[in-house]
C-alpha positions in Angstrom: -13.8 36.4 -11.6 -11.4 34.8 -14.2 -10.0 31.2 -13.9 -8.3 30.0 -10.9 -5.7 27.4 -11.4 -5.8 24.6 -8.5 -3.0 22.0 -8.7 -2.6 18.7 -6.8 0.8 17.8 -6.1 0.5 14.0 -6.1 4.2 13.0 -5.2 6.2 9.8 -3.9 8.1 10.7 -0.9 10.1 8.4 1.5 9.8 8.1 5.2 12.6 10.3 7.3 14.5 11.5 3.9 13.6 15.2 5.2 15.9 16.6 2.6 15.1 14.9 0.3 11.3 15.2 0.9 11.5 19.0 0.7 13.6 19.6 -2.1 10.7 17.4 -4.1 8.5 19.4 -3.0 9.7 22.6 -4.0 10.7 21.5 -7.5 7.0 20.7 -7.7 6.1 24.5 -6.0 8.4 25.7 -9.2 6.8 23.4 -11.3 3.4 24.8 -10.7 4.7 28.7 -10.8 5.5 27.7 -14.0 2.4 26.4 -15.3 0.5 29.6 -13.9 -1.2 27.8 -10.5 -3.0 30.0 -8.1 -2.7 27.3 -5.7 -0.7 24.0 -5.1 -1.6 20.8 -2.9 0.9 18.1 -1.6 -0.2 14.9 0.7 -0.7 14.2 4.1 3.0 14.3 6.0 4.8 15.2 2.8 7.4 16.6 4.7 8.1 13.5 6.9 6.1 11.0 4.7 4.1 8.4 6.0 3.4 7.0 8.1 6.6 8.0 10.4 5.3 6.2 12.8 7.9 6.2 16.2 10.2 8.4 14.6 7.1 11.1 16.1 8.5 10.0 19.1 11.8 12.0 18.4 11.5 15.2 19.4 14.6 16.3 17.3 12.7 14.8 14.4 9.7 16.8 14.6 11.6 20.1 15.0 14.1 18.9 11.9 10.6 18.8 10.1 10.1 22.2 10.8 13.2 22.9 10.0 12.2 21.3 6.1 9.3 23.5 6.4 11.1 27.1 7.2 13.0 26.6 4.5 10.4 25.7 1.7 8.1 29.1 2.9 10.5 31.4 0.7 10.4 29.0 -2.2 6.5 29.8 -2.6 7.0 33.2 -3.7 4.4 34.1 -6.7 2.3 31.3 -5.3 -0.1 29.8 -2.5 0.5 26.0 -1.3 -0.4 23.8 1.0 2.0 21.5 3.0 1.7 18.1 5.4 3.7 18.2 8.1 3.8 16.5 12.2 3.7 19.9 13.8 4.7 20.8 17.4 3.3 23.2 19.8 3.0 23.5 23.7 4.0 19.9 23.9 1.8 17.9 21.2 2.3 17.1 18.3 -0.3 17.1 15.6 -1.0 16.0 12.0 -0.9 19.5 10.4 -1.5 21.6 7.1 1.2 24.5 6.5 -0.6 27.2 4.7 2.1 29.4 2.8 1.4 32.5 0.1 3.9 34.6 -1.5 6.6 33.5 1.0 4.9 34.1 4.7 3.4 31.4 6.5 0.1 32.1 6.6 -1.2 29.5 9.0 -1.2 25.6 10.1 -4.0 23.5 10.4 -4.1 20.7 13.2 -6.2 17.2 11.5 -9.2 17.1 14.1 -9.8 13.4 13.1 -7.1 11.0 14.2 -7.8 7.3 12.3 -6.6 4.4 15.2 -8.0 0.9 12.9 -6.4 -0.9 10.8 -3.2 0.0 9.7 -3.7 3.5 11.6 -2.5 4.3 14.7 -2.8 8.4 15.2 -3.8 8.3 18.3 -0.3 6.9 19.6 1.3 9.8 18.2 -0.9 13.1 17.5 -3.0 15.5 19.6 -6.4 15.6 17.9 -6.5 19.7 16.6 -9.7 22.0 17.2 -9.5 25.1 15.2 -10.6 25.2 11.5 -8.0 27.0 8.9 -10.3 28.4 6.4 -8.9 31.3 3.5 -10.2 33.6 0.9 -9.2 33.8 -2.6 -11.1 35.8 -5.6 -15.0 34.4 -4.6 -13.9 31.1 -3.1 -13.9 30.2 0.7 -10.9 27.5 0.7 -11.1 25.7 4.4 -7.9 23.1 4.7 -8.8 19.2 6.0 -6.6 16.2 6.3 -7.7 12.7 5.2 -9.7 11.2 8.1 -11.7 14.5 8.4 -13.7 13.7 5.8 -14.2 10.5 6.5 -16.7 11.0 9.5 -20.0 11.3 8.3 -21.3 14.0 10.5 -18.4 14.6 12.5 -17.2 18.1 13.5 -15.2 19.0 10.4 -18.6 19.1 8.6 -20.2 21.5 10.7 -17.1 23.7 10.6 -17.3 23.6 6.9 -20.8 24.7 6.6 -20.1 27.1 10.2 -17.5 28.7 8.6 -18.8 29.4 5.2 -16.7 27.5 3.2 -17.0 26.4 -0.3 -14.4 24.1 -1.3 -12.1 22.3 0.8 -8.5 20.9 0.3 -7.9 17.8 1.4 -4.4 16.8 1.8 -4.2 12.4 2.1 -2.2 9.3 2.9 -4.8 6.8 1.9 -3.1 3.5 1.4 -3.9 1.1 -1.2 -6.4 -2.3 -1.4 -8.0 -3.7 -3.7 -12.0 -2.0 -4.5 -10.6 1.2 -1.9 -10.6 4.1 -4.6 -14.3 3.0 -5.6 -15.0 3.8 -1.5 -13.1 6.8 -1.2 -14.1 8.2 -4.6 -17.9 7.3 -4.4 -18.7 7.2 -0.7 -16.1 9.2 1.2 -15.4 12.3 -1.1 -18.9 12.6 -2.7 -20.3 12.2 0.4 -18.5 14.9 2.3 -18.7 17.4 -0.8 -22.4 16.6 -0.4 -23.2 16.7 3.2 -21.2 20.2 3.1 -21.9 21.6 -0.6 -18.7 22.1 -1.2 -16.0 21.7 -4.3 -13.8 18.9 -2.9 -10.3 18.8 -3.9 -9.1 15.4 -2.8 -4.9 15.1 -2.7 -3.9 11.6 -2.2 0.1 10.5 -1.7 1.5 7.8 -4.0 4.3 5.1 -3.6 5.4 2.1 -1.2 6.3 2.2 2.5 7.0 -0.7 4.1 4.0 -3.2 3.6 1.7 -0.2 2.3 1.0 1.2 -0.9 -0.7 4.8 -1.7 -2.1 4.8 -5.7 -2.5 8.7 -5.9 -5.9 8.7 -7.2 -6.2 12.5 -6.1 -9.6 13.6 -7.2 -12.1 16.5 -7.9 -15.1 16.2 -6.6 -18.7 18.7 -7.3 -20.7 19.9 -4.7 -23.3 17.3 -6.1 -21.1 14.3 -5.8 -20.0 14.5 -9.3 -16.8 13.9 -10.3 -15.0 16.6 -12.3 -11.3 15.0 -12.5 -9.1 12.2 -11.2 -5.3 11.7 -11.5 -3.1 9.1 -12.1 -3.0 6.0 -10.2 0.4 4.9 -8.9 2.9 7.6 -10.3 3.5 10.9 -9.3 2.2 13.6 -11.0 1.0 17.7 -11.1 -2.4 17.2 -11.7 -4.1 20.4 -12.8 -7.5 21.5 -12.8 -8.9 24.7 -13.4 -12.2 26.0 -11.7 -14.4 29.3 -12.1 -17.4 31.0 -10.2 -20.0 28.4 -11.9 -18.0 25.6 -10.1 -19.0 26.4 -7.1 -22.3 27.2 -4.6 -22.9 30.7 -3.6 -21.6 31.4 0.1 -23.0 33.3 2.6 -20.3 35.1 3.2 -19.5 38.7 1.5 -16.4 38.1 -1.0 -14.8 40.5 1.2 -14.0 39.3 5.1 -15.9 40.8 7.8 -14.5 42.4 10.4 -15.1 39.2 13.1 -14.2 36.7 9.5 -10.7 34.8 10.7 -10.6 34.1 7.0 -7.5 36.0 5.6 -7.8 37.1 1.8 -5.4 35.8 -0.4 -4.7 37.1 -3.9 -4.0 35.2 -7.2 -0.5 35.1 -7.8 -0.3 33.8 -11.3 -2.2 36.1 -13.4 -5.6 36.0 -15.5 -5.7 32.7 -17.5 -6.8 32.7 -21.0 -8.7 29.7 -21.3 -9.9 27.0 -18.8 -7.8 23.8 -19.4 -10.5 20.6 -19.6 -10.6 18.5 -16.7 -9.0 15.1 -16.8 -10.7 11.8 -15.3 -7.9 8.9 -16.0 -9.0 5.4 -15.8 -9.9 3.9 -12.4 -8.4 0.4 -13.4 -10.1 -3.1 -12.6 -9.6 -5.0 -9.9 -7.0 -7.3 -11.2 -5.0 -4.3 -12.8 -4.8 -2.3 -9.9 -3.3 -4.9 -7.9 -0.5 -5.8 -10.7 0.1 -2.1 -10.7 0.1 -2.0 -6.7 2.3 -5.1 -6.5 4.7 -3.1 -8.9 5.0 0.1 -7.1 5.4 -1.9 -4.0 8.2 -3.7 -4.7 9.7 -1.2 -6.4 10.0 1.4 -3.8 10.7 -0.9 -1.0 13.3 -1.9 -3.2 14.8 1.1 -3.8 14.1 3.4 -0.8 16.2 0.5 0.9 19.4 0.8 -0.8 19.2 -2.2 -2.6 19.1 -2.2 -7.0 19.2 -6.1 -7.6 17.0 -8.8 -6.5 17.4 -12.3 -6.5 14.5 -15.1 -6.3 13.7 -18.9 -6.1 12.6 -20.2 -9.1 10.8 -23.1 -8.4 9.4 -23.7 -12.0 5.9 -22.7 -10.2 3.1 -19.9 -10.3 4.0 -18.3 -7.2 7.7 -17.4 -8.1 6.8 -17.0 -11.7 4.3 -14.1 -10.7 6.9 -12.8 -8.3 9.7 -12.7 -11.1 7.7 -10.9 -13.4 6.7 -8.3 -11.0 10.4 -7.9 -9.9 11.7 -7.6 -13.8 8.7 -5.0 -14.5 9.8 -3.1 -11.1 13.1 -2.5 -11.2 14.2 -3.9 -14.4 15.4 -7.3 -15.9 19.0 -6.8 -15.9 18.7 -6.3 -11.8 17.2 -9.9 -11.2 18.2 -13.3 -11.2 17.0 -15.9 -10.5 18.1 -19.4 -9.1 17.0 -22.5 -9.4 17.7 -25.5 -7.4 16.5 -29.0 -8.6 16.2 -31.6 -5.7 15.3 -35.4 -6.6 11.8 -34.5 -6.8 12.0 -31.6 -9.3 10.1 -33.0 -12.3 11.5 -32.1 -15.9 8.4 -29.8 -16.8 8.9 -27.4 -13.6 12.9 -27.5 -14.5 12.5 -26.6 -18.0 9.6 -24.2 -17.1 11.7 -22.2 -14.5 14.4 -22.0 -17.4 11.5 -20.4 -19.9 10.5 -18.2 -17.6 13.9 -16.5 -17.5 14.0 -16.7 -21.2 10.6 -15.2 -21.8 11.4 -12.1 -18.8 15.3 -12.0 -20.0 16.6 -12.6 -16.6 19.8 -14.3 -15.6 18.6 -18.1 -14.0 21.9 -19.9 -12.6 21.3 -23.8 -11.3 22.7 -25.2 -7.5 21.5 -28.8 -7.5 20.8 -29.8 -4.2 20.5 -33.9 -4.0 23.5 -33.7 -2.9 23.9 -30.9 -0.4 20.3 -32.9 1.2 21.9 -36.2 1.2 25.3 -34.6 3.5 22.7 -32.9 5.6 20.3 -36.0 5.8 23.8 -38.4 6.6 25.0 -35.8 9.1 21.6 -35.7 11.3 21.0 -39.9 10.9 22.2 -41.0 13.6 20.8 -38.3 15.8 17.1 -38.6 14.3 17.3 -42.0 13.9 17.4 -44.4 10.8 14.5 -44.1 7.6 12.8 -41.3 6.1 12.8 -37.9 7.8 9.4 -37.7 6.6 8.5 -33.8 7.0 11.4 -33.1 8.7 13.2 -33.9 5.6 10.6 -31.6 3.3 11.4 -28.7 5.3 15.1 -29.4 5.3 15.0 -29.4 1.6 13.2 -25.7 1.9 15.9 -24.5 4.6 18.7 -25.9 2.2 17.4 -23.4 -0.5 16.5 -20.9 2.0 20.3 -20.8 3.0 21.8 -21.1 -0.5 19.4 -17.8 -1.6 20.6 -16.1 1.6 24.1 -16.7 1.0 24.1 -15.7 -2.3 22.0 -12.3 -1.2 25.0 -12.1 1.4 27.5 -12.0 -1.9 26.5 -10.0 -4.3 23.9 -7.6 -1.7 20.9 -8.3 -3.6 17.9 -8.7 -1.9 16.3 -12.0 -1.6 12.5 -11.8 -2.6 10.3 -14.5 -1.2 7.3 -16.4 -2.8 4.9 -17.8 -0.5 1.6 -16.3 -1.2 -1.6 -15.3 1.4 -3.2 -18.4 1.4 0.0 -20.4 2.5 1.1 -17.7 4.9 -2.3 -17.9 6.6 -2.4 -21.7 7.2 1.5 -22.3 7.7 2.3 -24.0 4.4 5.6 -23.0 4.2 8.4 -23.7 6.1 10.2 -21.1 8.5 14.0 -20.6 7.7 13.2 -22.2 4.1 10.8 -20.6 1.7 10.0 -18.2 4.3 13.9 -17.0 4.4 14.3 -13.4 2.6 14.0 -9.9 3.1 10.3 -9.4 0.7 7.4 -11.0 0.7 5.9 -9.7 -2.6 2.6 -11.5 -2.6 2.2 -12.4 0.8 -1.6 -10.5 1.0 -2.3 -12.0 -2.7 -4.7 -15.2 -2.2 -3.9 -18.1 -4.5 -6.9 -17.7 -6.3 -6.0 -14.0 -7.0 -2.4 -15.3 -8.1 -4.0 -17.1 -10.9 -6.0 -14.2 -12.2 -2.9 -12.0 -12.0 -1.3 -13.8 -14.0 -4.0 -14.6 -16.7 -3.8 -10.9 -16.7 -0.2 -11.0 -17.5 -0.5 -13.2 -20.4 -3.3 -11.3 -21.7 -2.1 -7.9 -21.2 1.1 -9.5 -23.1 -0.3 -11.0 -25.4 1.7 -14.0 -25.3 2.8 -16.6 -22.6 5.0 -14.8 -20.3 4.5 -16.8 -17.8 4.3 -20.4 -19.9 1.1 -21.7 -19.5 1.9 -24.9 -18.5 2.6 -23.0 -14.7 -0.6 -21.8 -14.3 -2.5 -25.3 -15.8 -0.7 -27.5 -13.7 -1.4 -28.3 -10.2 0.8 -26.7 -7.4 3.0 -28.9 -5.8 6.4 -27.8 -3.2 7.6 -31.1 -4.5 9.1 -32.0 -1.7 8.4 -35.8 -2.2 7.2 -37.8 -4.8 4.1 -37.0 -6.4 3.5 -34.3 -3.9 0.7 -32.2 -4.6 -0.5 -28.8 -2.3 -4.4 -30.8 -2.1 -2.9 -33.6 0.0 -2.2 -31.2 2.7 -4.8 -28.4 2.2 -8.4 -27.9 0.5 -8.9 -26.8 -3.1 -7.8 -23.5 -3.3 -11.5 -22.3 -4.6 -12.7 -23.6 -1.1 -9.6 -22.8 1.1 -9.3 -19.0 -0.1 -13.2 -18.3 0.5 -12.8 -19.7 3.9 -10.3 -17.5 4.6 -11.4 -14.4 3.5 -14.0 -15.0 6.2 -12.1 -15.8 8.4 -9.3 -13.5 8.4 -11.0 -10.5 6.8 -14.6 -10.3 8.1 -13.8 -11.8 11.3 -16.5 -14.9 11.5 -16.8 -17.2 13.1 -16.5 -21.1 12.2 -20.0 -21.4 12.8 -20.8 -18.2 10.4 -18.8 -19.5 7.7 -20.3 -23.3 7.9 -23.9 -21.4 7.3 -22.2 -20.4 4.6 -22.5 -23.7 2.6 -19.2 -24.8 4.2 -18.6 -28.0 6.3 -18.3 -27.0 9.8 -15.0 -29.5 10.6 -13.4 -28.5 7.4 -13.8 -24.8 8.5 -12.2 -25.7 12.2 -9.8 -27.2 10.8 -8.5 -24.3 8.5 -9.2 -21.7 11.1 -7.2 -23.8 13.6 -4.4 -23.9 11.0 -4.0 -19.8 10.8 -4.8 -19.2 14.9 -1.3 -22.2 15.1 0.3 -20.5 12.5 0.2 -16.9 13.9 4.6 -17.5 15.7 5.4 -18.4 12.0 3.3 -15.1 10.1 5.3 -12.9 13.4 8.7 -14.1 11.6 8.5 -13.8 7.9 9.5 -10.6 5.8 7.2 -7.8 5.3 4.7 -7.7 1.8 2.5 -5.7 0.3 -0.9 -5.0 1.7 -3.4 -5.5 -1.1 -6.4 -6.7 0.9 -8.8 -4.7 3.6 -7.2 -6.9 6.3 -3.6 -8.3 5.6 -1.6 -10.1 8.5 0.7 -8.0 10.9 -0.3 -4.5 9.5 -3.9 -4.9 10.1 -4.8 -8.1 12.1 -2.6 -8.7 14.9 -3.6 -11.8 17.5 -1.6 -13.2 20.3 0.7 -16.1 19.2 -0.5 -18.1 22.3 -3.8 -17.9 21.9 -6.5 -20.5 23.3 -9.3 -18.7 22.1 -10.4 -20.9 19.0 -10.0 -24.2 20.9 -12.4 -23.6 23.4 -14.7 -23.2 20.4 -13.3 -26.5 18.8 -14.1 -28.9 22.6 -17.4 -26.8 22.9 -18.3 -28.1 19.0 -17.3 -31.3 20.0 -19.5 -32.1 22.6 -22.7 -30.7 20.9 
């Protein structure tokens, strides 16, 4: 046999935009044609995107995806390609593969695993599928899988791989984003499966932002040893060719030709002989720290965008939180499209003033001023009588928050921008922030980034800049929401290098406080922060959707009851040890 020309349509697609969904998709189909590709991959639910989630519900909105899908199967004349759908039949619904060659639809495969963890929920919407779609082309055995299929170690999509003879798979994915995930899917998931089933594993992964979730492409190639023979781009779209011969793959035990009892239909190159094999590609994986700032990007980019909105605006405190968020928004959508605002109180301090102000010189972003003594003291004279005479004490903190929270908000109201907020995943986990104040906007941009990871992320800026982007005076000095004089964040909460471990156990691995105190941690101190995020859970219900950058972020992947007694019957039990 000659060359065979696989590509993997890695492509950003938006959730319900049918139309516009399929029209990408069949500009990539042509795309490949061009190039001279035998046969062409695109994600899990391209047609849809994903996750739909109770759209599935529609029934006019399943059959308007078929719809998408009739009309793409005489666009892929000259070619074979494979196409993610929600598919109906006899009354289910199911996650489903539309195999099309040289404008027929061949078959649809129904995903036999359905993922219900985490940020998953299949099981709400699809019937789980029970026949394997395998195909023949030139010596290869091509048998179709979506996503979770592989990711059962042993499961029954294994044993219909080896049943069935296959040698390489295709699998199509929607495999969001966190931090450390593409070393798991790369090195445990897809070189496990190729593996366990000796198989050439073409891995086809989505890319962009939905909502709170990211997908970072990533699509791969993986050997029938493990091996990896190519990997795309992470976090852009992209046709990512590779081309494979006989010596690619393990011999089957199945004739090239299909027996007369062999469901496998044979399908025939479409592009021609190839001349020479084009070298695979393996682009670079990213560190840890990258990968998020690329993630954060994308994120806010996309939700920006896919929700009608081109201009941002943002609170710029003169701190590290909305310094980080500024430069993400200005390297998302562009520094012309965001402003920012800053709002001195009587507690702003000169060096997070004139900081705020060098930050919108360093990004090139427009920075306009509302004081807001003034607009405190009205408020502050107005409620006097009725909360009685001194200081408001925190009441007065959080009015100054809601008074800025209302002057972004009515400014967002104005011009239509969209108000991004600040607060990172530390504060959102223990409540330090203030609902209707710096909580107020429509994007949360680092909500799932811990404060510790803040601080790296933006070393990472400066570095990557090579000069002081954000000024380093920001990231040196300690955080304050200087509300009141000399107000610093450790006067309320741990050090950050103690709180965020804390958490992390806490929130992501699900210990308990007496697990984490074995942990070198004092067993109050851990009470007392875990009883801060379980009292904290009606605030967390009511802020503005982020992006998910952690295994376990808040709302999309951990969700607890807001009255919730659980933890304080641990807390009276400690108590009388």
């Amino acid at each position: 046999m000659g060359i065979l020309r696989i590509a993997q349509a890695q492509i950003n697609v938006t959730v319900g935009d049918l139309g516009g969904n399929a029209a990408k998709i069949a500009r990539f189909i042509d795309e490949a044609r061009q190039k001279n590709v035998d046969i062409v991959i695109f994600p899990e639910l391209a047609i849809s995107g994903y996750p739909p989630e109770d759209l599935l519900l529609k029934k006019q909105f399943v059959e308007h995806c078929r719809h998408s899908l009739e009309e793409l199967i005489p666009k892929t004349t000259g070619i074979t390609a494979v196409v993610g759908l929600p598919d109906q039949q006899d009354g289910n619904v199911y996650n489903a593969a539309a195999l099309m060659h040289d404008g027929e639809l061949i078959d649809i495969y129904h995903k036999m695993e359905l993922p219900n963890y985490g940020v998953f929920d299949e099981k709400r919407y699809f019937t789980r599928g029970t026949r394997p779609v395998v195909f023949a082309m030139e010596e290869f055995r091509f048998m179709l899988t979506i996503c979770e299929d592989i990711w059962i170690n042993g499961g029954v999509v294994e044993s219909h791989a080896r049943n069935m003879g296959a040698n390489a798979c295709l699998c199509i994915s929607a495999s969001p984003f966190y931090a450390g995930k593409l070393d798991i899917r790369q090195n445990k998931i897809a070189a496990g499966f190729a593996t366990r089933t000796d198989t050439l594993l073409f891995y086809n992964n989505l890319v962009g932002g939905q909502d709170e979730l990211v997908f970072d492409g990533s699509s791969m190639v993986v050997a029938p040893d493990g091996k990896l023979l190519a990997r795309g781009k992470r976090f852009a779209e992209e046709l990512f060719i590779t081309d494979i011969t006989e010596s690619d793959i393990p011999k089957t035990t199945y004739p090239s030709s299909t027996a007369p009892d062999d469901p496998a239909p044979i399908l025939a190159p479409l592009s021609g002989r190839k001349q020479t094999q084009t070298p695979h590609v393996i682009n670079d994986p990213m560190d840890r720290i990258e990968e998020i700032y690329w993630a954060l990007i994308l994120g806010t980019h996309d939700y920006v965008t896919k929700n009608g909105f081109s201009k941002v605006v943002i609170g710029f405190s003169g701190g590290i939180d909305s310094s980080l968020t500024a430069v993400i928004a200005a390297h998302a959508i562009g520094t012309e499209n965001v402003t920012g605002i800053t709002m001195p109180s009587q507690y702003t301090s000169d060096e997070t003033f004139s900081d705020a102000e060098l930050l919108a010189e360093n990004l090139g972003v427009e920075i306009l001023t509302v004081p807001i003594k003034e607009i405190y003291a009205a408020y502050a004279g107005e409620l006097g009588p009725h909360l009685g005479k001194g200081d408001l004490g925190v009441t007065g903190e959080n009015l100054q928050a809601r008074i800025r929270g209302n002057i972004l908000m009515a400014f967002s109201n104005y011009k239509g921008t969209l108000v991004l907020t600040t607060g990172n995943k530390s504060e959102t986990a223990v409540g330090y922030c203030t609902l209707y104040g710096d909580m107020a906007g429509g994007f949360a941009v680092i909500k799932d980034v811990p404060k510790t990871v803040v601080y790296e992320v933006c070393e990472f800026i400066n570095d990557q800049s090579g000069r002081e982007v954000i000024p380093q005076t920001v990231i040196t000095r300690p955080p304050s929401a200087e509300l009141k004089p000399d107000q610093k964040d450790s006067d309320s909460l741990p050090p950050y290098d103690v709180l965020d471990p804390i958490l992390h156990a806490y929130v992501e691995e699900d210990m308990g406080p007496e697990e984490i105190a074995e942990l070198g941690f004092d067993l109050d101190l851990v009470f007392e922060v875990a009883r801060m995020v379980d009292l904290n859970e009606y605030k967390r219900r009511q802020a503005p959707p982020g992006i998910k950058i952690t295994p376990k972020a808040f709302d999309r992947d951990r969700r607890l009851p807001i009255t919730n007694r659980y933890l304080f019957g641990l807390l009276e039990k400690n108590r009388k040890k």
